[in-house]
N, C-alpha and C positions, 0 to 999 in steps of 0.2 A: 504494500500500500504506500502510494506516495503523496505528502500533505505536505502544502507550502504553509508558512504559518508565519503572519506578519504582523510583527508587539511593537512598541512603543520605543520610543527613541528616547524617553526618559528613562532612568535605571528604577525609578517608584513604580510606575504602570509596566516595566519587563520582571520586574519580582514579584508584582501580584499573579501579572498573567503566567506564568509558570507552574498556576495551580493545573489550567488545562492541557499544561503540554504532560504534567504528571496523568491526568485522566485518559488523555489519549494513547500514551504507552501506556497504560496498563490495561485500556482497552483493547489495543491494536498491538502486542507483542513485536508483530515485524513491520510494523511501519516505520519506511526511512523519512526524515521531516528534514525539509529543506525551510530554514531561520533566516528573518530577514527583520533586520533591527539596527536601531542605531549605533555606532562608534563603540560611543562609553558603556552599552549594556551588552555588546557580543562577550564581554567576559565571564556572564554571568554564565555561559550556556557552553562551556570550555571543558567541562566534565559532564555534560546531562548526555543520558545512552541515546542510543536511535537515531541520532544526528546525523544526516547527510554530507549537511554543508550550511555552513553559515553565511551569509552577504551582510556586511554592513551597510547600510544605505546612507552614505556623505549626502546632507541636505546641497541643492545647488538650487540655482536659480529658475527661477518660469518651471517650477515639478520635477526639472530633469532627471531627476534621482528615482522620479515614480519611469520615468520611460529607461533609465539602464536596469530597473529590477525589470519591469515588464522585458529587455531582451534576453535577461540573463533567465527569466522560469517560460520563456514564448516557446522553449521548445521539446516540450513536455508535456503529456497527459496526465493532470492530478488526480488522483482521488479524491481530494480533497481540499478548498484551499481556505483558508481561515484567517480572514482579515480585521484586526483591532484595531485599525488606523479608518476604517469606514471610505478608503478612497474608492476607485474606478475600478483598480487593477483585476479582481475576481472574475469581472463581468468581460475582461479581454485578453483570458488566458481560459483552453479546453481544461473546463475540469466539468467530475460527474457528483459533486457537491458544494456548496459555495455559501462559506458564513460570515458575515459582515457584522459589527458591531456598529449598532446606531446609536448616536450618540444622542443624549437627553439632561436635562438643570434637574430633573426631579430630586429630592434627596433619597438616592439609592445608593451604596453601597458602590463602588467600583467591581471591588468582586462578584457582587448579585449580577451586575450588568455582564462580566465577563461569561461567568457562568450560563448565563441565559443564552448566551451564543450558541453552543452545542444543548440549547434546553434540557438541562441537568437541574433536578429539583431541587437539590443540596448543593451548596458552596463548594466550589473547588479549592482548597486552600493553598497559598505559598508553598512550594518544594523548592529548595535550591540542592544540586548536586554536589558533591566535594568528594575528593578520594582521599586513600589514607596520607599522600604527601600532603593534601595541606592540614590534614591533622597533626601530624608530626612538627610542622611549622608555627603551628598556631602556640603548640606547647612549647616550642623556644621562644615564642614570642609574649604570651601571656606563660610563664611558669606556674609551676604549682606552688599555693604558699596561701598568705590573705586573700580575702576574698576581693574582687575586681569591679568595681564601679564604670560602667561603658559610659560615655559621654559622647554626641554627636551636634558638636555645638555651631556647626555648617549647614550652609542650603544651597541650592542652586540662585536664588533670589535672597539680595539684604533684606529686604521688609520679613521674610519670616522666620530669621533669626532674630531668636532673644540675645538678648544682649549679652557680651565675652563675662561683664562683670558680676551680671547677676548667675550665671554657670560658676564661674568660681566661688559667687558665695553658698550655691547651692551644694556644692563638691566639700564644700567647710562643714556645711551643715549635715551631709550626710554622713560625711566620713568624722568628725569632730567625737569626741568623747561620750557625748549625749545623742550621736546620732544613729541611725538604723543600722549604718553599717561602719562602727569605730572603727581606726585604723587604716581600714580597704585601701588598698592600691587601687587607682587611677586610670584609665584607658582612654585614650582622646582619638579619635577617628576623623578622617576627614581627606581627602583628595590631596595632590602635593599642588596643585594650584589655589587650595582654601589654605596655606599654611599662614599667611598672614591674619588672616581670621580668626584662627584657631591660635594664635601665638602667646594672646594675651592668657588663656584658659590653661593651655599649655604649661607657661611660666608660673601661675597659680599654686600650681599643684609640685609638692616638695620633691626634690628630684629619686627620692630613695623610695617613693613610692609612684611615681609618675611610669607610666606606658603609653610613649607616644610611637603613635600610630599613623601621624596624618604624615600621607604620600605614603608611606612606607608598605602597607597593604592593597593591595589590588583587591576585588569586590570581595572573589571566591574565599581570599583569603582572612576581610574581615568578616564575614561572617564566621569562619572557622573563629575567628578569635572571641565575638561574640559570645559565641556558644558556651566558650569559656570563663564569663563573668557573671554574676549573679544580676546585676539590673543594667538596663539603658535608657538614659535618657537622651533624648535629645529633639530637634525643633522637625516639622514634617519636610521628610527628604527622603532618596532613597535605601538609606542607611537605617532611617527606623522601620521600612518597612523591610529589611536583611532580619535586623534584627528580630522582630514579630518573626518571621518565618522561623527564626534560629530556636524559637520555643524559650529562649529568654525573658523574664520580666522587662514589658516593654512600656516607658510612658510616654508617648507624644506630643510634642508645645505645637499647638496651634492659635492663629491670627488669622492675616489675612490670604487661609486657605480654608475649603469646607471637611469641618472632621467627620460631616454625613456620609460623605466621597470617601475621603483615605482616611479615614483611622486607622492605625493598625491594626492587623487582625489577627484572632488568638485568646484563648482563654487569660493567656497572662497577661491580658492589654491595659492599657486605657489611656485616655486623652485631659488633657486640660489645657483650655483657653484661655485669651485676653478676657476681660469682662465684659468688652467690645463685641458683637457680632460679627462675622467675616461681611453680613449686607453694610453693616454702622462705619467697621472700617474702610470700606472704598467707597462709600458716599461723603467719607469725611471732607471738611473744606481742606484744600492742598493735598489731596492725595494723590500721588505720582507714581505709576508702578514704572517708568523709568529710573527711578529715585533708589538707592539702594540702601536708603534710610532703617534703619528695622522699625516697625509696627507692633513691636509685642513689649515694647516697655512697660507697658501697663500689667503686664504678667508677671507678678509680685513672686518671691520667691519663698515667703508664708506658702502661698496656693500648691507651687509646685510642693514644697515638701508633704503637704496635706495631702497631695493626689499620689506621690509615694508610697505615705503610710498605708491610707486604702489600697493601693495597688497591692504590697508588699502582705495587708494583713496587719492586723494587731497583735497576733500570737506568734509569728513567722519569726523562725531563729536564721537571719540572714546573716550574721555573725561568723556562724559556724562553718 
C-alpha cells in the first residue's frame, strides 16, 4: 500500500499529527508512506518504521513548492493520499483515496480535527519514534541523579513567550527549599537560533545544576531527554507538545494562542493563561503581531506555580 501523507510545516501540528501516521501503520502493517513536511519537522520522522521517503517542502514563492511536490509524487498511483495542509495537491495526483483536512475557528481540539480525517471515533494520540541510540544519548545528557525540571522558555513568535524573568523566578520557586521539586537540576530547551532568548533563563539557573540544552538537541533527541525529567514547563510551541507526547508532566503558558486548538495532550497535561482572552488580547489597542513584544506579562508566576501544584497533585512525591 502506498500513502503520500502531507503534515505541517510547523514542528506543533507535525507532533500532533503523528498520532495518524501511528494508526495507519498499525492498520496497514506494509504500507510504505511517502512524508512531505517542512525543513524543521523532517527530523521528527528520522526513526518512524514504514517510511518510504521523506521530501521536505522549502516554502518558495507564487506555491512553487506545492508544484515541485506535485512533480516529485505525479508519478505514482497512491493508495492513499492524506493531506493536512487542505491544499489542491490530492485532487491532481491518481490516487484510489483522498483525505483532506478542512480547516475551521470552531473550538475543536487540533487532534479531534486530525483524527476526523481518516473518521476515527477516538483521538489518535502523539507517537514520536526514537531508537535505543538516542536513549543512550539522552542518559549522557540528562544523567541519573536529582530529579530534572524541563523548561521551554522559547517560541516561534515573541508575543507568546513569557517573559526570561519570570521563568527564572518560576525555576526559584520550584526548585527552592519550599518548592515541589527542592534541589532539581535544571533543563533548558530550545533551538540554537533561540539561544539568545533562552540566555537570560539559562544564566538563572546555578551552573552545578543547570542542563543546557538549547541548540544542543535536535527534536528526536529532546524529546529522549524529556522523557527523562519529571515536569515541563514551558510557553505553547512545538517542544511542549514533544513533550505531552513524551508522557511527561506537561504545563503549557498560553496568551495570544487558542489553548481550545493546542493544548497539550495527555492525561499528564494542563494549560494556564494570561487572565486576558486570546479574542481580548489581539483586539487590544496596539496590538502588532509583527511586534515580537511578549503578550503574557500579565501571567503572574503565583498562577503558574498554582497550575503546577494541580498538575503535579497534592500528594505526588516528585522529590523522589
Amino acid at each position: 500500500m502506498k500513502i503520500l501523507f502531507v503534515t505541517s510545516t510547523r514542528i506543533g501540528d507535525a507532533v500532533l499529527s503523528t498520532g495518524l501516521l501511528d494508526y495507519l501503520i498499525t492498520a496497514f502493517p506494509s504500507a510504505q508512506i511517502t512524508l512531505a513536511c517542512g525543513p524543521l519537522a523532517a527530523p521528527l520522522f528520522a526513526e518512524m518504521p514504514n517510511v518510504e521517503r521523506i521530501i521536505p517542502m522549502e516554502k518558495k514563492s507564487m506555491s512553487r513548492h506545492w508544484v515541485a511536490l506535485w512533480c516529485a509524487t505525479v508519478g505514482r498511483v497512491w493508495d492513499m493520499v492524506i493531506d493536512l495542509r487542505a491544499s489542491a495537491l490530492a485532487f491532481f495526483l491518481v490516487s484510489k483515496d483522498r483525505r483532506v483536512l478542512h480547516k475551521t475557528d470552531e473550538p475543536v481540539h487540533r487532534l479531534r480535527l486530525l483524527s476526523g480525517v481518516l473518521g476515527l471515533k477516538d483521538v489518535a494520540p502523539p507517537r514520536i519514534w526514537t531508537g535505543p541510540t538516542y536513549s543512550a544519548m539522552a542518559e549522557d545528557m540528562v544523567p541519573e541523579g536529582d530529579p530534572v525540571l524541563a523548561v521551554g522558555p522559547t517560541a516561534n513568535w515573541g508575543g507568546k513567550q513569557w517573559p526570561a524573568e519570570s521563568f527564572a523566578k518560576l525555576i526559584v520557586r520550584i526548585t527552592g527549599k519550599a518548592g515541589r521539586m527542592p534541589g532539581a537540576r535544571v533543563a533548558i530547551l530550545g533551538a540554537a537560533d533561540e539561544r539568545a532568548a533562552a540566555a537570560p533563563v539559562i544564566e538563572s539557573v546555578p551552573e552545578e545544576r543547570r542542563i543546557d540544552l538549547v541548540g544542543g538537541a535536535d527534536l528526536l533527541m529532546a524529546y529522549a531527554c524529556i522523557e527523562r525529567c519529571r515536569l515541563y514547563v514551558g510557553n505553547d510551541s512545538g517542544l511542549m507538545h514533544l513533550a505531552a507526547a513524551s508522557g511527561t508532566p506537561t504545563l503549557g503558558l498560553f496568551g495570544p494562542s487558542r489553548e481550545e486548538h493546542y493544548a497539550p495532550w495527555g492525561e499528564q497535561t494542563a494549560v494556564v493563561r494570561t487572565p486576558e482572552s486570546y479574542e481580548k488580547i489581539l483586539h487590544a489597542p496596539g496590538y502588532d503581531f509583527n511586534s515580537q513584544r511578549s503578550l503574557m506579562t500579565t501571567l503572574s508566576v503565583d498562577s503558574v506555580v498554582e497550575a503546577v501544584d494541580a498538575l503535579l497533585g497534592p500528594l505526588a512525591d516528585v522529590s523522589a
